[in-house]
KETI-318898 format. One record per residue (C-alpha): residue number from 0; residue in one letter; x negated, y negated, z negated. Coordinates in pm, 1 decimal. Each point is the difference from the previous one (the first is absolute). Layout:
     i   aa         c1         c2         c3
   NUM    a          X          Y          Z
...
This chain:
     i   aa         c1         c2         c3
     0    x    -2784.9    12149.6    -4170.4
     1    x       79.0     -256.8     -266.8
     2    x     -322.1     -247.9      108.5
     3    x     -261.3      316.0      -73.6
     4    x     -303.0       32.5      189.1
     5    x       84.6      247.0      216.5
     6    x      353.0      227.4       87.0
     7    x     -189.7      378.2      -65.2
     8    x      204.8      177.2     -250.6
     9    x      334.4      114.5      -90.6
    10    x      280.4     -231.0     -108.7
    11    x      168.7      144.1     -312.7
    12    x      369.5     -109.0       96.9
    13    x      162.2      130.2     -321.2
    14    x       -1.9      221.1     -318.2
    15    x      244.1      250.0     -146.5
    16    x      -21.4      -21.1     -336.4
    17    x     -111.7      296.0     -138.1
    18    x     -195.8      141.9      250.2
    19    x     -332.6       70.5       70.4
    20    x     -125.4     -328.0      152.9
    21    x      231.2     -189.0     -299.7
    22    x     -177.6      216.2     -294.8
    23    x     -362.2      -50.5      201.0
    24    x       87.0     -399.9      -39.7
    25    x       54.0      -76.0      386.3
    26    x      207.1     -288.5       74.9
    27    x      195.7     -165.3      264.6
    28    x     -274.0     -186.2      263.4
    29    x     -287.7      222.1     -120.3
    30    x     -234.8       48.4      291.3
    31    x      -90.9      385.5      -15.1
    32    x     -374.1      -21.7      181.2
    33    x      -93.1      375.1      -62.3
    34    x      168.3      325.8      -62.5
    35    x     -204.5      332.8     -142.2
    36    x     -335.4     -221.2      142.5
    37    x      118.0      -83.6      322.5
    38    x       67.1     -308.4      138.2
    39    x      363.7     -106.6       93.0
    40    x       -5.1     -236.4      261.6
    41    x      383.6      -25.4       27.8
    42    x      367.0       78.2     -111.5
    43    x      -45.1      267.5      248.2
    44    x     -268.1      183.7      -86.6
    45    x       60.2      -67.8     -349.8
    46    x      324.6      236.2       75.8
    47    x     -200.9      254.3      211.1
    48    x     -248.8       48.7     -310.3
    49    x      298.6       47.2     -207.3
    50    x      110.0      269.0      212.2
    51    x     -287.3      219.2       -4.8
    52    x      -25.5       -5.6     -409.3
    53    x      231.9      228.4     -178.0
    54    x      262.4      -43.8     -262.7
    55    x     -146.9        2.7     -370.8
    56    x     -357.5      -37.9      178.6
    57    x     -170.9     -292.1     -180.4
    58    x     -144.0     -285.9      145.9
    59    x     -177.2     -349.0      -48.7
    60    x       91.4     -302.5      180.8
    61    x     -213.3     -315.7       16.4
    62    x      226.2     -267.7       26.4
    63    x      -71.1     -352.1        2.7
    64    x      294.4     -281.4     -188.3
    65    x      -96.8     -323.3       69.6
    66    x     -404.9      -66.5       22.4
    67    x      -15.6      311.2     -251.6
    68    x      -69.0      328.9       95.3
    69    x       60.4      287.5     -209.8
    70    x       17.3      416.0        5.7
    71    x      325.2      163.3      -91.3
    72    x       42.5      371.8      -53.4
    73    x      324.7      200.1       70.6
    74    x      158.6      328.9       56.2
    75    x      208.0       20.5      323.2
    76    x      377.4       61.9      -55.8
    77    x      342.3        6.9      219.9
    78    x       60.6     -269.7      155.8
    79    x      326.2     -126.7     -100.5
């Protein structure tokens, strides 16, 4: 994705404002490399972690913008 070194991750494809991943700072074309310390390797199982957390369960993402790579913390809610 977008030149990087490699295509592990998650694609971020948008953000509702207001939400979890908005008030955690996530934006558009983040790469989300690890959820709750595990690896994501894909949209897909990026979306299969998702599904085993809970609502109002918190959780850190590594996510990498660019050539950064940063931690951002959150607290699951309804998706909208």
């Amino acid at each position: 994705y977008f030149g990087l070194p490699n295509d592990d991750g998650a694609v971020v494809e948008g953000v509702v404002r207001g939400s979890p991943a908005d008030e955690a700072g996530m934006r558009r074309y983040d790469i989300v490399m690890e959820i709750g310390g595990a690896a994501v390797a894909s949209d897909d199982a990026f979306r299969k972690a998702v599904e085993k957390l809970k609502i109002g369960q918190k959780v850190t993402l590594v996510v990498r913008r660019g050539e950064q790579t940063g931690r951002a913390e959150l607290t699951l809610g309804e998706a909208p």
